[in-house]
N, C-alpha and C positions, 0 to 999 in steps of 0.2 A: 177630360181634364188634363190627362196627362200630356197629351199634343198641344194644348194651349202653353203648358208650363217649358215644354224641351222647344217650341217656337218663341217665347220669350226669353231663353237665355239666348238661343240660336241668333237673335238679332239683338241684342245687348252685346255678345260676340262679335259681331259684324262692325256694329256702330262703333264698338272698342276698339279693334282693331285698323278700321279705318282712320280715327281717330291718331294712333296710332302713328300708321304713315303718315299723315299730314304732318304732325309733329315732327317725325324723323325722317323730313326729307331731304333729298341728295344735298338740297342749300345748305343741309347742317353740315355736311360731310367736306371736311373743306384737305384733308392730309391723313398717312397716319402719323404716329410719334417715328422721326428720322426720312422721312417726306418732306423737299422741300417742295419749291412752287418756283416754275420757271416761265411764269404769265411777267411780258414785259418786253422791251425791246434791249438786244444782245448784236454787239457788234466784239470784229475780229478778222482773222484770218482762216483759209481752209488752199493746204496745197495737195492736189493732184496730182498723179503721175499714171500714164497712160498704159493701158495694160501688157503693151508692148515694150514698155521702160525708154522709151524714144521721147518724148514729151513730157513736160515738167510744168506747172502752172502754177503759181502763187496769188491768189485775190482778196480784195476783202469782202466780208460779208457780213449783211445786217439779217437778224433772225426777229421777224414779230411777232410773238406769241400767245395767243387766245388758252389758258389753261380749263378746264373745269372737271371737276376731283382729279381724276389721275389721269386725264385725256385732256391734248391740246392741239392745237392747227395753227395754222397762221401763214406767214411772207418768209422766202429768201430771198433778199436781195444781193444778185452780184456784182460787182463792181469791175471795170478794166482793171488789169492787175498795173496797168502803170499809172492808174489813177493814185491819187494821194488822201482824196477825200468820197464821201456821199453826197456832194455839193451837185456837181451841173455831170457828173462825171458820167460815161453810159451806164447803163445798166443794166441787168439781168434780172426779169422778177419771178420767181417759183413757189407751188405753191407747198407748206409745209400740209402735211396729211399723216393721219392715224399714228400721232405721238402719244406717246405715253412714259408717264415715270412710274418706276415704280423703288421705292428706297432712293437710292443718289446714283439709279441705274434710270437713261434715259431712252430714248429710239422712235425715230421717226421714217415720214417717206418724205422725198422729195421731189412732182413729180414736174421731169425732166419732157416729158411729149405727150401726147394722147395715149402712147402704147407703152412705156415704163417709166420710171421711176428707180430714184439711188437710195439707197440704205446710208442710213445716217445712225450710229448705237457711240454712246460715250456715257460720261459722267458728272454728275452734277455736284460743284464742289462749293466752295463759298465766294459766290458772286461769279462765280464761272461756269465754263459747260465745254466741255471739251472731250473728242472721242476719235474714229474713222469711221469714212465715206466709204459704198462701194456702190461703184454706177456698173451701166452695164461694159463700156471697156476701158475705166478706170477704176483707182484707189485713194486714198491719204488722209488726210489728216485732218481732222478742223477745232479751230479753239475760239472761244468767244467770251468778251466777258460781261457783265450784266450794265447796262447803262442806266435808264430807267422802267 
């Protein structure tokens, strides 16, 4: 009697619990409190300076981002720096990898070839996101603000 009665809470337990999770899943999980959310397309500037300090580069760039809870991916696109718009202008397409915020602290990859990828860490302000770059023989800057 008594295995029947510790096998019926046992799976009353299980069913509960399962339960449970279904209810409390990641879907629910959308920030914590002072988390924003930076799913959406970000355009702006990001300047580079070559590790050497010889080289100087100014472009714009369009960031598109795929959020879900605190992990996000998506597109850089770069632009010719003597470009004026994202219209017909060349472009550079990278892809964004294992971003994450965490508070209004952000960091991404950016991968540059088959063999590395730049570090991307800044911060996430209102309607904006701005931080530094470091690739493998550069540095600098990048700023962006929220479009839609």
């Amino acid at each position: 009697m008594k295995l029947v009665v510790t096998r019926y809470y046992l799976l009353k337990a299980v069913i509960l619990t399962a339960l449970l999770a279904v209810a409390c899943g990641d879907d629910q999980i959308t920030s914590l409190p002072g988390t924003g959310s930076v799913q959406g397309v970000w355009e702006g500037t990001m300047s580079l300076t070559s590790t050497a300090g010889d080289l100087t580069q100014t472009s714009r760039i369009r960031l598109e981002l795929v959020q879900r809870d605190f992990s996000f991916d998506g597109l850089m696109l770069k632009i010719d720096p003597l470009a004026k718009s994202f219209g017909r202008a060349p472009a550079d397409t990278f892809l964004v990898v294992n971003g994450t915020l965490s508070g209004h602290f952000v960091s991404f990859n950016v991968m540059e070839n088959e063999v590395g990828s730049a570090l991307f860490e800044g911060t996430l302000g209102d309607r904006k996101l701005s931080g530094s770059a470091f690739g493998t023989d550069y540095s600098g800057k990048w700023d962006v603000k929220f479009v839609f």
